[in-house]
N, C-alpha and C positions, 0 to 999 in steps of 0.2 A: 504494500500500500504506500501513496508517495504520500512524505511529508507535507504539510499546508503551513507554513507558519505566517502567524497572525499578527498585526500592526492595530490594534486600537487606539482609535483617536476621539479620546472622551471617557470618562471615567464616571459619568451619572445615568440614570435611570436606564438608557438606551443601551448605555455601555454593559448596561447588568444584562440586558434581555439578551443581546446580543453574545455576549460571555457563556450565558449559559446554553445557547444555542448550539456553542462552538463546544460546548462539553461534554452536551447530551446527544446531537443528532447519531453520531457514529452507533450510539445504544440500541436506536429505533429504523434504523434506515442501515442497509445497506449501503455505503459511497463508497468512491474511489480514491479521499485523501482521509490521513487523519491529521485534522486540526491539532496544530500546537501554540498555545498562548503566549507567543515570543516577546511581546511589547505591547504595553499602554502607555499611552499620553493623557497628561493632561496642564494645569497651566502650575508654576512654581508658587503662588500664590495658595495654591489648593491640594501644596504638596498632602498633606495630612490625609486628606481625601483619599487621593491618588494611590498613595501606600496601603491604605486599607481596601482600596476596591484590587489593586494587585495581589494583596496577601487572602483574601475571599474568592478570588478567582482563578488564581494558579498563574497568574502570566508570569516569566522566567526575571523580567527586568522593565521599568520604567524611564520614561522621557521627557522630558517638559519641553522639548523643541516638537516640535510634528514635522517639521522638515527633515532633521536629521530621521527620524524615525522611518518615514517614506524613502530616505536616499539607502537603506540598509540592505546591500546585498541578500541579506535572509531572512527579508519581509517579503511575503510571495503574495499576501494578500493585505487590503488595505481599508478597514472598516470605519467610515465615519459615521461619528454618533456626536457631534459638534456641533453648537448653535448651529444655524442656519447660515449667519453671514460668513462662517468659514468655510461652508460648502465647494463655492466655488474655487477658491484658491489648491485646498486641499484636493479633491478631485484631478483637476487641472496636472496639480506636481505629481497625485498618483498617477494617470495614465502616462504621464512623460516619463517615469519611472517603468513603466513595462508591467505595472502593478494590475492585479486583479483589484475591483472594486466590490464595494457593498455600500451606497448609503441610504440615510435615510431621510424619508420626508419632514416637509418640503425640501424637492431635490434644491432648489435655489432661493433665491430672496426676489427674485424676477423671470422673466422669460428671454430677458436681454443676456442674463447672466448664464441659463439653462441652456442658452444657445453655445455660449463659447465651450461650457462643458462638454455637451453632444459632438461636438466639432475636436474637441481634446480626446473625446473615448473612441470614438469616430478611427481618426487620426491613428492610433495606439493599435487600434484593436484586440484592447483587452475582455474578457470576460466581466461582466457587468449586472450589476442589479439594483433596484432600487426599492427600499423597503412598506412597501406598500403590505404589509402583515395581514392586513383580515382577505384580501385575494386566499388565503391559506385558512382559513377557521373552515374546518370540513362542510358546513351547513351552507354559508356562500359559496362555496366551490361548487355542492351539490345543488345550489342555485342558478349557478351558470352553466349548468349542466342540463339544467331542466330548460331553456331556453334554448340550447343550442339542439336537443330532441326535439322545439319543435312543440312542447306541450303546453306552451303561454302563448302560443302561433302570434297571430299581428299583436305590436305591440300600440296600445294608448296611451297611458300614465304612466309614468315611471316616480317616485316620490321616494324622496331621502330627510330624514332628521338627525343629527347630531348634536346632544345636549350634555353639559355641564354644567358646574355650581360652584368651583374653587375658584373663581375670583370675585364674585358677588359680594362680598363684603368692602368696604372703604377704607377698610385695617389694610387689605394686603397689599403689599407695597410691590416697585415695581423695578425691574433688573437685578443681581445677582446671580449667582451659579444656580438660583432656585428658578428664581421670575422674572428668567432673560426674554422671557415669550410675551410680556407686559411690554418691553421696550422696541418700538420699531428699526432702531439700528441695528437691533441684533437679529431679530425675529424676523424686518419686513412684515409680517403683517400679523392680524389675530387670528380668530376662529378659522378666516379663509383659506391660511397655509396650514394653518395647524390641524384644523378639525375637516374639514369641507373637503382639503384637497382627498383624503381615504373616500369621503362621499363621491366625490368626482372620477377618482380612477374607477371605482365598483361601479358607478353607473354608466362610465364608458366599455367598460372591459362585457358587461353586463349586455349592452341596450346603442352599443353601437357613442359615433362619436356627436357632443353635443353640436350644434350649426350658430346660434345666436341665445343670447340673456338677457333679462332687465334687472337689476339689483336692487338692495336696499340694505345697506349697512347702519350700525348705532352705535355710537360710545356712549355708555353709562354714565360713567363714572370719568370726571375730564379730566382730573388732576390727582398723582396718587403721588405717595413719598417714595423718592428713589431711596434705593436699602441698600446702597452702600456708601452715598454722602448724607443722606436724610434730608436732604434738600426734598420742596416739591418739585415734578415735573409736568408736562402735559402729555398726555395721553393720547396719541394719532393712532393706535390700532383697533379693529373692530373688535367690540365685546360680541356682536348679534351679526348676522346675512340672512337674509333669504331674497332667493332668488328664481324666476321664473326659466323654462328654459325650450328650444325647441330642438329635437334630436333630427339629424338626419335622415330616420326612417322614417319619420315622419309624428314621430309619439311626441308627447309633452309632459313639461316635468317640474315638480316644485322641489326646492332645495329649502331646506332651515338650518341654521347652527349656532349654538350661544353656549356662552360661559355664566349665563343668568340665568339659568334653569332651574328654580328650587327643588332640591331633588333629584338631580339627577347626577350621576357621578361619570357616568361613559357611555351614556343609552343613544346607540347606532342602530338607526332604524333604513330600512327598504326595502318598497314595496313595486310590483310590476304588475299589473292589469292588461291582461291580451285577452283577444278573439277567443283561446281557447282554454286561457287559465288562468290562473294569478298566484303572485309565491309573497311569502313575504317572511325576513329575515330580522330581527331583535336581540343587538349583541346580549343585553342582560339574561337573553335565556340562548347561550351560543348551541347547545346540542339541541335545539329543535330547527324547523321550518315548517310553516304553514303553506299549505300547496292544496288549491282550489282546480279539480279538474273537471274539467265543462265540457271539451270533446277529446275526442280518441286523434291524436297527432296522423295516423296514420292513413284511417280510415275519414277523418272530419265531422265524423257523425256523432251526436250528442248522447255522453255517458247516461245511463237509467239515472232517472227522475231518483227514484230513492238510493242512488248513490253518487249523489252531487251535494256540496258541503266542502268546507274547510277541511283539512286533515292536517293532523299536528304530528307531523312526522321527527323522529328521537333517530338524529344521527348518528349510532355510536355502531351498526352494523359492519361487517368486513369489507362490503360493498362500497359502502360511502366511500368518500375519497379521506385520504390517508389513516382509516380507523385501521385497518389491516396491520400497521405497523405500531397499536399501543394493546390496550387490554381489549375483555371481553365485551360481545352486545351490554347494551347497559350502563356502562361504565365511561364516565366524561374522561375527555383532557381540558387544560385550560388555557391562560392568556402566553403563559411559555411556551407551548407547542404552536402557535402559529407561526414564532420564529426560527422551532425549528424543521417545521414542514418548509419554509420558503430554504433553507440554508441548505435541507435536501439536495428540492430543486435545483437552485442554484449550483451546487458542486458538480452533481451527477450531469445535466445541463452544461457546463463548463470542460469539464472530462470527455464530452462527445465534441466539442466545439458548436455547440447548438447556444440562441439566443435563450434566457430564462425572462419571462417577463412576473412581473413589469419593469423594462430596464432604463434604459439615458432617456430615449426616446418616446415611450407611454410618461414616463417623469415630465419630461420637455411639454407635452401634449396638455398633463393636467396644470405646469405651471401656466401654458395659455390659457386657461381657462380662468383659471384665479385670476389672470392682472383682466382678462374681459369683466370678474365680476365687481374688482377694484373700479375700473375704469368707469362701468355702469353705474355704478354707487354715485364715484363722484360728479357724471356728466349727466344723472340721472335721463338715459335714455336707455333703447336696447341695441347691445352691444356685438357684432360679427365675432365667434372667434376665429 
């Protein structure tokens, strides 16, 4: 089996999901490298941090440059999990490095910036990914599985919700290594990179690619205390979106997402209404799906009257997509196995020289979609992407 050794660039949350992906996939999958945890980065400032997420996670040695870390003949792969605004740079020196990629969303802080990257990995032609996670929760897989059968035939509606609660309060302050996502320098934008873009990639990957938007964004709360001078600042990122949309096939779509949602902690909702069916997907309950069958995909002919209804189908069969590779019917996985079904993919995918999506260019695709819903917000019209 060939060695994979590993360059992490980022040491918080992301950094963990992604660690432990690299530690568990080999247990549950079959692949063709075995990850080795050679290097994390993170900034000198955060040494303390840094040492503990190294010493929890097995990597061999630490870096507080990410340049040097990338230029290291025996970093074979190159994982960002880094604000946003260091996307681009980092990316850019991996691919000019010969480096394999992984990062994660929002691939950029723009579309202008998503360009020169696609053109960097392009350019390289490295093996590439981009972490779009719930593409991977067996239940959306098994969603897009049902439409590509053919069983939700013509599509109508399509409708996504994305809701939150952790910044609703006037306490939480904004920048730091916690609530760099409060600040638009660092972030580029709110709920629209953050939350919406997962909304956008599943409903294109899903329902084909959106055509035109009308937006409407909110800030709540205008002015919050920067947490690491205590100064106030102002507040330019969206707390709220929703947005209107028309899809290419022809279907239409409403988009929601907010950090104002009393109540709600990560509740990712969508739904698809066709000709022949409708599904509908609710991360809070991730091993279900709701699947409405109205005609026979094959035949067109309308199922018996007393067997039409909602069905609340429990993903955890060998069938489903990637149950095969944990325990028995019945039995969940949870928010760590989405990363490491996608990190499967991605190697086994890499190993053949086959593209794994969603890669530069589905990335590149949902960043234009976000600055179309930025741009609609501010010129309030509807927007081509």
């Amino acid at each position: 089996m060939k060695t994979l050794n590993v360059g992490m660039l980022g040491c918080g949350f992301m950094g963990r999901t992604h660690s432990n992906a690299y530690n568990q996939v080999g247990h549950f999958f079959d692949i063709p490298f075995k990850p080795v945890l050679k290097c994390c980065y993170g900034r000198q400032e955060d040494m303390e941090q840094l040492k503990k997420f190294q010493k929890a996670w097995g990597y061999e040695e630490i870096e507080t440059d990410w340049r040097k870390l990338i230029a290291r003949p025996d970093i074979d792969i190159v994982d960002v999990v880094a604000p946003n605004f260091l996307h681009k740079d980092m990316v850019i020196a991996a691919a000019q490095a010969g480096k394999m990629i992984i990062c994660e969303k929002p691939f950029a802080m723009n579309a202008e910036e998503a360009e020169e990257m696609v053109a960097a990995v392009d350019k390289a032609g490295v093996a590439n990914m981009v972490s779009f996670c719930y593409r991977r929760v067996p239940a959306v897989t098994l969603f897009k599985q049902l439409v590509d059968e053919g069983r939700i035939g013509k599509p109508f509606h399509y409708r996504a919700v994305y809701l939150q609660d952790y910044t609703i309060s006037q306490k939480v302050p904004a920048g730091g290594s916690s609530l760099w996502r409060l600040d638009a320098k660092v972030a580029g934008s709110g709920v629209t990179g953050d939350l919406l873009a997962h909304s956008i990639d599943a409903a294109e990957w899903i329902n084909g690619p959106i055509k035109r938007l009308c937006a409407k964004t909110e800030i709540f709360i205008k002015e919050r205390t920067n947490a690491e001078t205590g100064e106030k600042v102002k507040i330019t990122i969206d707390d709220a979106c929703m947005f209107l949309v028309e899809f290419a096939n022809g279907s239409i779509g409403t988009f929601e997402s907010s950090r104002y949602a009393r109540g709600r902690k990560n509740y990712q909702m969508m739904e698809l209404n066709g000709e022949k069916g409708a599904a509908i997907f609710n991360l809070e309950e991730p091993e279900y799906i709701q699947f409405f069958r109205y005609a026979d995909p094959d035949t067109g002919k309308k199922v018996e009257d007393h067997l039409t209804g909602w069905q609340k189908i429990l993903v955890t069969n060998g069938e489903h997509p990637y149950m095969s590779h944990y325990w028995v019917p019945g039995t969940m996985i949870g928010y760590e196995h989405y990363f490491i079904n996608q990190l499967a993919d991605f190697l086994i995918a890499a190993d053949k020289g086959e593209v794994c999506h969603a890669d530069v260019h589905d990335a590149l695709r949902v960043q234009k979609v976000c600055d179309a819903v930025i741009r609609s917000a501010k010129e309030e019209r509807w927007v081509e992407v």
